[in-house]
BALOBA-1460 file (C-alpha; in Angstrom, 3 decimals):
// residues 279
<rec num="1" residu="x" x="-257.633" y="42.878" z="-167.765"/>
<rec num="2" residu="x" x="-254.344" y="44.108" z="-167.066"/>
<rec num="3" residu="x" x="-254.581" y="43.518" z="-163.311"/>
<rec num="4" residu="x" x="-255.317" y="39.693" z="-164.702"/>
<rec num="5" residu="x" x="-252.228" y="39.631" z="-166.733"/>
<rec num="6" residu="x" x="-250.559" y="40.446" z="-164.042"/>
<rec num="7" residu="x" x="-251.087" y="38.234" z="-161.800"/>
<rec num="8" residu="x" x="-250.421" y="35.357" z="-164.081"/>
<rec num="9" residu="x" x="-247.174" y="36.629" z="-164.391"/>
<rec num="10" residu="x" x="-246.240" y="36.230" z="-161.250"/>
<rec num="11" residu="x" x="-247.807" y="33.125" z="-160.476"/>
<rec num="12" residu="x" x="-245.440" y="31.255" z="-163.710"/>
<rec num="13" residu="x" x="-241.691" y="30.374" z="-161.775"/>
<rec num="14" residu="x" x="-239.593" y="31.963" z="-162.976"/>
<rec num="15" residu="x" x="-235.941" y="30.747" z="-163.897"/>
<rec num="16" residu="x" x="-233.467" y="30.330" z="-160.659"/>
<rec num="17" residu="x" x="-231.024" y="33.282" z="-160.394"/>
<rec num="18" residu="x" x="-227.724" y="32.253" z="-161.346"/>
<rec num="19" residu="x" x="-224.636" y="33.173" z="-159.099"/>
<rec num="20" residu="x" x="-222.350" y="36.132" z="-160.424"/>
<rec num="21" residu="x" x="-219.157" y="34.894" z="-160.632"/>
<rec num="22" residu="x" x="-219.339" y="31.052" z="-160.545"/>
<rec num="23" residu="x" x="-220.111" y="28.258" z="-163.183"/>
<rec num="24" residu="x" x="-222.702" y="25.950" z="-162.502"/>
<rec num="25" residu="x" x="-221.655" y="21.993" z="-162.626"/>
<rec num="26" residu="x" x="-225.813" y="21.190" z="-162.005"/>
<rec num="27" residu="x" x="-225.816" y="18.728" z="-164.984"/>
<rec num="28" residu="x" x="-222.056" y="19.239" z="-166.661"/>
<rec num="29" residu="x" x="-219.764" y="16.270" z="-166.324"/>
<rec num="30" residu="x" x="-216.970" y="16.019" z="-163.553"/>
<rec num="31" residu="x" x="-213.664" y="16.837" z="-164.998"/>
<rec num="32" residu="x" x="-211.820" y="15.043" z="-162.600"/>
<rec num="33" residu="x" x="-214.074" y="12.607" z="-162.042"/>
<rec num="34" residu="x" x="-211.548" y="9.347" z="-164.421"/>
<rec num="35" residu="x" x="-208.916" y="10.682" z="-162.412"/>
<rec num="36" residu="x" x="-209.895" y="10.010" z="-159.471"/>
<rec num="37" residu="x" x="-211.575" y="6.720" z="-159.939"/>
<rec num="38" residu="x" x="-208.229" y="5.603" z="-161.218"/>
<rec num="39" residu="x" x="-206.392" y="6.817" z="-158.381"/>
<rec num="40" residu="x" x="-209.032" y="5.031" z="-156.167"/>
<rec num="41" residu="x" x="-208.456" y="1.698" z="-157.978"/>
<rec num="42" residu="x" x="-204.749" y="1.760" z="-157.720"/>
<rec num="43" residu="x" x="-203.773" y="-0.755" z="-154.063"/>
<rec num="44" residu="x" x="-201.695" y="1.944" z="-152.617"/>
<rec num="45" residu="x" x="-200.785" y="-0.272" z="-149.807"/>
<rec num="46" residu="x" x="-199.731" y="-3.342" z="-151.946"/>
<rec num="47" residu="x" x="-196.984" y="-0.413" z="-154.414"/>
<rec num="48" residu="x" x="-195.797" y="0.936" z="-150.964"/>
<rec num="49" residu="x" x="-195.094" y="-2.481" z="-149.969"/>
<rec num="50" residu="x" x="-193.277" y="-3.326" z="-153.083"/>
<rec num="51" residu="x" x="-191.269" y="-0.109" z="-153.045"/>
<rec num="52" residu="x" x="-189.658" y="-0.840" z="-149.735"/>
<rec num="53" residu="x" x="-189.024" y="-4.475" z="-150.818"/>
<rec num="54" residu="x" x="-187.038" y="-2.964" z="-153.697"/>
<rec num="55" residu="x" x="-185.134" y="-0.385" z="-151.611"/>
<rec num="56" residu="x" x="-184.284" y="-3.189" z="-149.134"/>
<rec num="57" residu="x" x="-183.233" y="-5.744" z="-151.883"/>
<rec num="58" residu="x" x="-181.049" y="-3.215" z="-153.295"/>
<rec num="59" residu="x" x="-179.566" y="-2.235" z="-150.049"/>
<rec num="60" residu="x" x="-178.620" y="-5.689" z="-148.851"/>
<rec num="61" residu="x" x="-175.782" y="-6.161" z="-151.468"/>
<rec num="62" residu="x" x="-174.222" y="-2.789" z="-149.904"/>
<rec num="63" residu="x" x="-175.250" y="-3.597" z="-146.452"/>
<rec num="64" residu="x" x="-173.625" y="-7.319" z="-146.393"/>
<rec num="65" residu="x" x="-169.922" y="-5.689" z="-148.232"/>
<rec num="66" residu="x" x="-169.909" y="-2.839" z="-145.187"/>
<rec num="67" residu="x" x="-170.159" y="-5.539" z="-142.631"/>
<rec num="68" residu="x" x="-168.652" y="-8.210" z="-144.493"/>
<rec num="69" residu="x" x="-165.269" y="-5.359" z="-144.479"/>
<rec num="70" residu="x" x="-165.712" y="-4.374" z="-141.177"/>
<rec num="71" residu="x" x="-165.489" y="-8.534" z="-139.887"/>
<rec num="72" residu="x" x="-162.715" y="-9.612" z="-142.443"/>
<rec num="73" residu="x" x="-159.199" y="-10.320" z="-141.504"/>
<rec num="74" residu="x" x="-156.149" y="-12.352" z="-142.387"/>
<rec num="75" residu="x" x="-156.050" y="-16.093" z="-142.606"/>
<rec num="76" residu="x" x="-153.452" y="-16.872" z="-139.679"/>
<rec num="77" residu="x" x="-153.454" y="-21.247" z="-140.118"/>
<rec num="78" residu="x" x="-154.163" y="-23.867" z="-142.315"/>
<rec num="79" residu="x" x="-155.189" y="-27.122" z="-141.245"/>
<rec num="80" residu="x" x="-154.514" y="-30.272" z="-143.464"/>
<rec num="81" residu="x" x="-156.365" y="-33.710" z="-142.579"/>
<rec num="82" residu="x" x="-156.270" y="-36.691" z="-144.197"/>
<rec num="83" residu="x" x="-154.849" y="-40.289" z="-144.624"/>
<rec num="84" residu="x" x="-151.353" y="-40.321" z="-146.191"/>
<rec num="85" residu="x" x="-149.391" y="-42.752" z="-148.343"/>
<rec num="86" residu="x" x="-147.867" y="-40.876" z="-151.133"/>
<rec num="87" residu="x" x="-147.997" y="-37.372" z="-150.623"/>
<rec num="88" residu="x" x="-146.709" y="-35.583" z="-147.548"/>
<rec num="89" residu="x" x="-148.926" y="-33.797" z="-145.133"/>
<rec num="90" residu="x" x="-146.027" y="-31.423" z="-144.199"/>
<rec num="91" residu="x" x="-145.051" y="-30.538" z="-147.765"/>
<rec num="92" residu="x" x="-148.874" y="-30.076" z="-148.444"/>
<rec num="93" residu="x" x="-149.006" y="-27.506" z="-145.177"/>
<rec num="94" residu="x" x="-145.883" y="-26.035" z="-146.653"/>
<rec num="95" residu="x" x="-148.108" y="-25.345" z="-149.907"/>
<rec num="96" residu="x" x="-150.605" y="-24.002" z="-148.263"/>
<rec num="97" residu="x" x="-149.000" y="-21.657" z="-146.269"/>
<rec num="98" residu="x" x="-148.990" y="-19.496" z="-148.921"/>
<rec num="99" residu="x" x="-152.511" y="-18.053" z="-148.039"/>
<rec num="100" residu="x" x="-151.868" y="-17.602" z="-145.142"/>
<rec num="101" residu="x" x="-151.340" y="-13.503" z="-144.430"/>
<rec num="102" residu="x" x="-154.458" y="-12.807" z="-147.258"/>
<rec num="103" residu="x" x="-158.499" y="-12.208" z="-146.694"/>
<rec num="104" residu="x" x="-160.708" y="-14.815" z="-144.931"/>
<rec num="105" residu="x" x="-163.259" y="-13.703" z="-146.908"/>
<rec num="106" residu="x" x="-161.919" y="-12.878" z="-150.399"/>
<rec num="107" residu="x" x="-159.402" y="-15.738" z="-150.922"/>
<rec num="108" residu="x" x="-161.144" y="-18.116" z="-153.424"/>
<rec num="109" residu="x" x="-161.218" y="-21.483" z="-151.948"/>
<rec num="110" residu="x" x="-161.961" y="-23.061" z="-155.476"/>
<rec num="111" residu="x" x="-158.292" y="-21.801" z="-156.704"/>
<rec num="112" residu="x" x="-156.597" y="-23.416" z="-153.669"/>
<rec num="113" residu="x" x="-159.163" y="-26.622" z="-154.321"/>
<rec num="114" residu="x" x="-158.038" y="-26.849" z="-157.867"/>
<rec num="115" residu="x" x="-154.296" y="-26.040" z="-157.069"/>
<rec num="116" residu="x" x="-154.079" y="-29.101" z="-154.669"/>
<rec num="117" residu="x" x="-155.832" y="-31.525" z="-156.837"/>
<rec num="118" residu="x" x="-153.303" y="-30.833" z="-159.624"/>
<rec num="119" residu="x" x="-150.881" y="-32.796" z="-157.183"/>
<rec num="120" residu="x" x="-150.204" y="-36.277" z="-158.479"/>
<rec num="121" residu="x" x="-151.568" y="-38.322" z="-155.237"/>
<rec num="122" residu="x" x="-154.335" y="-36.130" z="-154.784"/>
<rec num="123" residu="x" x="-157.812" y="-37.538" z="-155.690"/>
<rec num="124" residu="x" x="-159.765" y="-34.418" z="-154.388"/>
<rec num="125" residu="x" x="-159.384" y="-31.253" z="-151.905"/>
<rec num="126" residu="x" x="-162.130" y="-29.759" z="-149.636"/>
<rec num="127" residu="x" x="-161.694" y="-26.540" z="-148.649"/>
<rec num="128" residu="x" x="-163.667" y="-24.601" z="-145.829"/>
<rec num="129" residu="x" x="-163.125" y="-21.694" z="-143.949"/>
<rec num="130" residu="x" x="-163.315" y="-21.768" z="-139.794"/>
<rec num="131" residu="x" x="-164.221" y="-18.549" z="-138.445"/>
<rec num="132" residu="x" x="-162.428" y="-16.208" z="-137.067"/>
<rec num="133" residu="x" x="-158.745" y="-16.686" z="-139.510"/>
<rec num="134" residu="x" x="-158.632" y="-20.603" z="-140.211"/>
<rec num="135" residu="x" x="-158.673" y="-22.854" z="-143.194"/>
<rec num="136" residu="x" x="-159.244" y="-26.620" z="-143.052"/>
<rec num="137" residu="x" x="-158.494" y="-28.723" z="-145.376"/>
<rec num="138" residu="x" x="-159.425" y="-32.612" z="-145.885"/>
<rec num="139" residu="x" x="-157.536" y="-34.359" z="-148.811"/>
<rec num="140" residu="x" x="-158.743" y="-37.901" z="-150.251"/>
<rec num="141" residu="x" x="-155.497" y="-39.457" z="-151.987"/>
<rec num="142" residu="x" x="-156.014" y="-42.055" z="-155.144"/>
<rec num="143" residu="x" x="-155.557" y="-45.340" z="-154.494"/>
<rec num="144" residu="x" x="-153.706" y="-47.544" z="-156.059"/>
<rec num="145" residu="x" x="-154.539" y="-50.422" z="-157.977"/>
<rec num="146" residu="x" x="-151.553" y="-51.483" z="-159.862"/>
<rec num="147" residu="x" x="-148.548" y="-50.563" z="-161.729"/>
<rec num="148" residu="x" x="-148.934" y="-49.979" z="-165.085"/>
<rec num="149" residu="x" x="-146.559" y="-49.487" z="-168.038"/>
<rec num="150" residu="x" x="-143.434" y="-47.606" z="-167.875"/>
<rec num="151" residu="x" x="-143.755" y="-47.559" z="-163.890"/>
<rec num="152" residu="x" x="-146.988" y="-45.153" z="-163.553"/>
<rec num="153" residu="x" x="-149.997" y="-46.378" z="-161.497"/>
<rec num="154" residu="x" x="-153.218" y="-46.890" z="-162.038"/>
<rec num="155" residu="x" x="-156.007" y="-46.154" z="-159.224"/>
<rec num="156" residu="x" x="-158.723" y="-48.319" z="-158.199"/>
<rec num="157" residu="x" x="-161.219" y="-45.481" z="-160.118"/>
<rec num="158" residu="x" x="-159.088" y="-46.611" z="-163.247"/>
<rec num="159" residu="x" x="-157.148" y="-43.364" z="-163.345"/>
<rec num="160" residu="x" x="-153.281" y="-43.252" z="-164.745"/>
<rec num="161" residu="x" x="-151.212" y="-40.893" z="-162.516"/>
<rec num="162" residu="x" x="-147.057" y="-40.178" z="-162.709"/>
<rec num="163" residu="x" x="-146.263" y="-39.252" z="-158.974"/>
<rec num="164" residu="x" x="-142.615" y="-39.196" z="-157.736"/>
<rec num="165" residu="x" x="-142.328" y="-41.839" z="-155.854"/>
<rec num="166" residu="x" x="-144.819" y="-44.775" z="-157.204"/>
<rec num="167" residu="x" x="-142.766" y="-47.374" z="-155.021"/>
<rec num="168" residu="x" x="-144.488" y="-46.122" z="-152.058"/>
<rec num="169" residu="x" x="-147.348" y="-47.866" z="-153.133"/>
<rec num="170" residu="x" x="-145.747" y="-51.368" z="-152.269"/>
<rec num="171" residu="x" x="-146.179" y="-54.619" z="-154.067"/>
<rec num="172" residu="x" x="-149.221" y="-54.418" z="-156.450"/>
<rec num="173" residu="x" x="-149.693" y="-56.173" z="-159.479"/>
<rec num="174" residu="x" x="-148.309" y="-55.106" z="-162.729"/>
<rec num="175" residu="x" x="-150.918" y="-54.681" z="-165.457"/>
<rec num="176" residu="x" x="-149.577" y="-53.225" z="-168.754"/>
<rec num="177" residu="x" x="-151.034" y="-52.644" z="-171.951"/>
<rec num="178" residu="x" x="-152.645" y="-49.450" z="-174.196"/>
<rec num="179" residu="x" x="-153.602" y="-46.281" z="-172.173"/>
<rec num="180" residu="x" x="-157.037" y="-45.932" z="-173.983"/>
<rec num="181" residu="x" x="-157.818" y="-49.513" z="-172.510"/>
<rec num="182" residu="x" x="-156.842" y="-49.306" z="-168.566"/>
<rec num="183" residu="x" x="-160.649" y="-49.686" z="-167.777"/>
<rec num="184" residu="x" x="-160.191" y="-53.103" z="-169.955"/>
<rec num="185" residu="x" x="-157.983" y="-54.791" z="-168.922"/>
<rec num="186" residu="x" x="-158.839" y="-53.678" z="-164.966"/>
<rec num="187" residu="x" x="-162.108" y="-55.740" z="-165.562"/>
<rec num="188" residu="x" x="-159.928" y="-58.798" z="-166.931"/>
<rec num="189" residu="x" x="-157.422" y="-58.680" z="-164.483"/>
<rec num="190" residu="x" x="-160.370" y="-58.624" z="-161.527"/>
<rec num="191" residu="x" x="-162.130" y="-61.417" z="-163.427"/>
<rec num="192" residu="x" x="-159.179" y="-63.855" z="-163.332"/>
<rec num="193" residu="x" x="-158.279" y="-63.001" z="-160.083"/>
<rec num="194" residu="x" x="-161.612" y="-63.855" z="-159.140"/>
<rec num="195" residu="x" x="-161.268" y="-67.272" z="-160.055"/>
<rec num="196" residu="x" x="-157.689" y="-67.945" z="-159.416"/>
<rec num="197" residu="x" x="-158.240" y="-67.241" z="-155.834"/>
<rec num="198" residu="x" x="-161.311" y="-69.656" z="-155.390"/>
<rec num="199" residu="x" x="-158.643" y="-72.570" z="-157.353"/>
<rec num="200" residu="x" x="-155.663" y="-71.496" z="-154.528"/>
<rec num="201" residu="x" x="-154.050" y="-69.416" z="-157.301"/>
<rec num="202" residu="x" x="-152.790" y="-65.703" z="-156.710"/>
<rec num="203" residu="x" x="-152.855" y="-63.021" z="-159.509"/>
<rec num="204" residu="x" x="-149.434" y="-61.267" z="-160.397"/>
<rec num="205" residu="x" x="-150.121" y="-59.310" z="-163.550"/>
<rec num="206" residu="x" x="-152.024" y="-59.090" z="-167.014"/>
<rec num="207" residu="x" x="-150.821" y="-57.314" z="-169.966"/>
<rec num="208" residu="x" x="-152.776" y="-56.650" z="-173.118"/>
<rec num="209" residu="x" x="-150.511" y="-56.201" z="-176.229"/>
<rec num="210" residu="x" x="-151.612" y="-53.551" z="-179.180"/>
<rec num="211" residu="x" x="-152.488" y="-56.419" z="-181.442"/>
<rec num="212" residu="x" x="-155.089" y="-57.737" z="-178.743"/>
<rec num="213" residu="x" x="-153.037" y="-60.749" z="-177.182"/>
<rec num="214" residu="x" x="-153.614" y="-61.257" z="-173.669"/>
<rec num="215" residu="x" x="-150.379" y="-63.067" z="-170.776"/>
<rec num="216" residu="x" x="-150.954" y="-63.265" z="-167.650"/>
<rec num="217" residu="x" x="-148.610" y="-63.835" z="-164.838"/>
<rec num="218" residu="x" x="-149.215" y="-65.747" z="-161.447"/>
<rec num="219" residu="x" x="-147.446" y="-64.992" z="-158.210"/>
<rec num="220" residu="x" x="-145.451" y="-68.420" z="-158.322"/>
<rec num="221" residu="x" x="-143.808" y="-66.865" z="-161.656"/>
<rec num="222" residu="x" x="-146.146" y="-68.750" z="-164.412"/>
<rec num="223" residu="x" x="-146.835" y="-66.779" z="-167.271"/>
<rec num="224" residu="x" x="-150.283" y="-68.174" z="-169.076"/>
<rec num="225" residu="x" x="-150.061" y="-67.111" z="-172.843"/>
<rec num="226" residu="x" x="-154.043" y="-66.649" z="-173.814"/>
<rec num="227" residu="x" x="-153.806" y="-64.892" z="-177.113"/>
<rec num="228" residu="x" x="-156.229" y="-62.679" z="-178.951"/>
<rec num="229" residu="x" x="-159.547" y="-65.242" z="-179.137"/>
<rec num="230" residu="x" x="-161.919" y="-67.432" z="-177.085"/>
<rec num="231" residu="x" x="-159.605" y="-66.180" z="-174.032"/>
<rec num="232" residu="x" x="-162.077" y="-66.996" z="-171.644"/>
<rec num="233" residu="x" x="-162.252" y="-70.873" z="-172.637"/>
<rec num="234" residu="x" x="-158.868" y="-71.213" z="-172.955"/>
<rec num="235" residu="x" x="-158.032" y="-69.401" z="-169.649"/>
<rec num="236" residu="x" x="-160.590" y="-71.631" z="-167.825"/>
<rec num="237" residu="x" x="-158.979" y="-74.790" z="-169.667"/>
<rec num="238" residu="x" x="-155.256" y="-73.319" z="-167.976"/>
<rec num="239" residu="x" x="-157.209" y="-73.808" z="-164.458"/>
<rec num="240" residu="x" x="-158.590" y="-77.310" z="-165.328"/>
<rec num="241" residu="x" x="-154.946" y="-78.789" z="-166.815"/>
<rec num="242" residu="x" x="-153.235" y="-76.960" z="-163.558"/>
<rec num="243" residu="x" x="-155.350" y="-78.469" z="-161.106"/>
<rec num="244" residu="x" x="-154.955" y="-81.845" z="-162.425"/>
<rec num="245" residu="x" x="-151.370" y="-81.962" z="-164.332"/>
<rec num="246" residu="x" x="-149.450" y="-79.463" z="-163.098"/>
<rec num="247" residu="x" x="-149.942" y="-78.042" z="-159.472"/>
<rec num="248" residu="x" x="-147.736" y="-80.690" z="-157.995"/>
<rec num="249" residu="x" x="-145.089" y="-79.474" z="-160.734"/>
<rec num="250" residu="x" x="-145.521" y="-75.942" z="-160.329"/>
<rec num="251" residu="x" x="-142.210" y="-74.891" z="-159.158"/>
<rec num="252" residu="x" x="-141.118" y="-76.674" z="-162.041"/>
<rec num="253" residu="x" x="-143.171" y="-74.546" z="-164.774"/>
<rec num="254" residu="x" x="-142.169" y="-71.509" z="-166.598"/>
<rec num="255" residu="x" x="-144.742" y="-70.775" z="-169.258"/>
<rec num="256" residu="x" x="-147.860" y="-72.492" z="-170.324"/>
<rec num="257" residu="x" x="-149.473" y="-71.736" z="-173.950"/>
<rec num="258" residu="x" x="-153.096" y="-72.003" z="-173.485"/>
<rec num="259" residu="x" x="-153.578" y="-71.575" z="-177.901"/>
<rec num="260" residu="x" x="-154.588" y="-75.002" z="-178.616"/>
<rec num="261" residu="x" x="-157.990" y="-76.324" z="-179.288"/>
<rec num="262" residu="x" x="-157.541" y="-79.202" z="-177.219"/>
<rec num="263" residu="x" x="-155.358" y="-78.567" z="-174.813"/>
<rec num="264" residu="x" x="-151.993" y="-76.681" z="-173.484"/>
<rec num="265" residu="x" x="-148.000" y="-76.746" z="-174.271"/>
<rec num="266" residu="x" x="-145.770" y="-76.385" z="-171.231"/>
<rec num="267" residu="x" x="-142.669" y="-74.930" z="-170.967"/>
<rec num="268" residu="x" x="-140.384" y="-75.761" z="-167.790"/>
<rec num="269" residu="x" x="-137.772" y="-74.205" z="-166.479"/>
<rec num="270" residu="x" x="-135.101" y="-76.944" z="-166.839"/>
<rec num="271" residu="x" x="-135.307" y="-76.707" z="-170.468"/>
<rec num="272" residu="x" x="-135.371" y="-72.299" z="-170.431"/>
<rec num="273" residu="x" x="-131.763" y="-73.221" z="-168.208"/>
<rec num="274" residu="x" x="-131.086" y="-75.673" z="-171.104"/>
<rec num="275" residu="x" x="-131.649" y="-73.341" z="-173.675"/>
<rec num="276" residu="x" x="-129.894" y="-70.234" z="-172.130"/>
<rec num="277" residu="x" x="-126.482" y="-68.944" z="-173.203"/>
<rec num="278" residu="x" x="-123.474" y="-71.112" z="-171.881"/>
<rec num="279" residu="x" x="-120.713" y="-69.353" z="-170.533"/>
């Protein structure tokens, strides 16, 4: 019976021998293991990539100053180019001049742009640099449309300007009336002039008075009062009564008052000489 026993014993497994010394991870979790699946997920190639973008971005500032130091020099000439009326292409070089001797790359070409365009003639200033030491510079000049009141001119852009020397502009017509309306009375004076030319007329001058009254002048010395209203019909019925009354006359004609309904008074000159002091 005991033998029996016995042999039972033996043939039941019996538990595997565990190792002295070591722990077992048979069923237990991996420590590790949510470590290294993020590590796995992460596109290692893709942040590398990025890194070295970075680094490069931020070296290029520093990179571009070294060699940007090691190339500059002094500006040694200035060219000026252009088409010249009223300003002077020598005293402009002689303005200019004054960067020459400083960086080619540090002098601020919108400071000399704005500098020059504060000049009276000067519509606008393009400034470029011409490797290696060399500025050019193009300047557009206003032109001139007229004189307006108190001897400034006005441009053909409708600007007022004050230079030194508006007689350089030659003969012009003389348009006159309140700054705030230059752009007004432009489009007047270009509409009569319009029309006088196609009726053998030529345009002298326009003014526009504060209480709204409009004169204009001819070039044979007619002034055409107009007045505040309806100046378009009554500067129309000036053209009609010259062409038929008055053109063979016109030598003899001062001033014609276009304010009546139906028609116009006429001043000549005789009777200005008539009426002028005796001596």
């Amino acid at each position: 019976m005991l033998e029996t026993l016995l042999i039972r014993s033996r043939a039941i497994p019996s538990e595997p021998p565990r190792r002295r010394g070591a722990t077992s991870l048979g069923p237990e979790r991996d420590r590790f293991g949510v470590l290294k699946a993020v590590l796995a997920s992460v596109p290692w190639l893709q942040v590398g990539m990025g890194a070295a973008i970075v680094m490069l971005a931020a070296m290029v500032p520093w990179g571009t100053s070294k060699v940007l130091g090691a190339m500059d020099q002094q500006i040694i000439a200035v060219d000026v180019k252009g088409e010249f009326v009223g300003d002077n292409q020598g005293a402009i070089e002689r303005a200019a001049s004054e960067w020459i001797g400083k960086s080619y790359f540090s002098t601020d070409l919108s400071e000399i742009k704005a500098g020059l365009e504060r000049r009276p003639w000067v519509a606008s200033a393009a400034v470029r640099r011409v490797w290696p030491g060399r500025l050019v510079i193009d300047i557009r000049e206003k032109k001139p449309l007229a004189y307006w009141t108190d001897g400034r001119l006005v441009s053909r852009t409708g600007e007022l300007f004050t230079p030194p020397n508006p007689e350089v502009a030659g003969k012009l017509p003389r348009l006159s009336g309140p700054d705030g309306r230059v752009r007004e009375v432009i489009e007047m004076a270009q509409s009569m002039n319009e029309k006088l030319v196609s009726h053998g007329l030529l345009f002298a001058g326009l003014a526009l008075e504060k209480r709204g009254a409009w004169t204009l002048e001819l070039a044979n010395g007619i002034q055409v009062v107009l007045g505040r209203d309806q100046v378009e019909q009554r500067f129309n019925r000036f053209i009609a009564v010259y062409q038929t009354r008055l053109e063979s006359r016109s030598e003899e004609v001062s001033r014609v008052d276009a304010r009546y309904t139906n028609g116009v008074a006429v001043q000549w000159k005789s009777e200005v000489q008539a009426s002028g002091p005796k001596s």
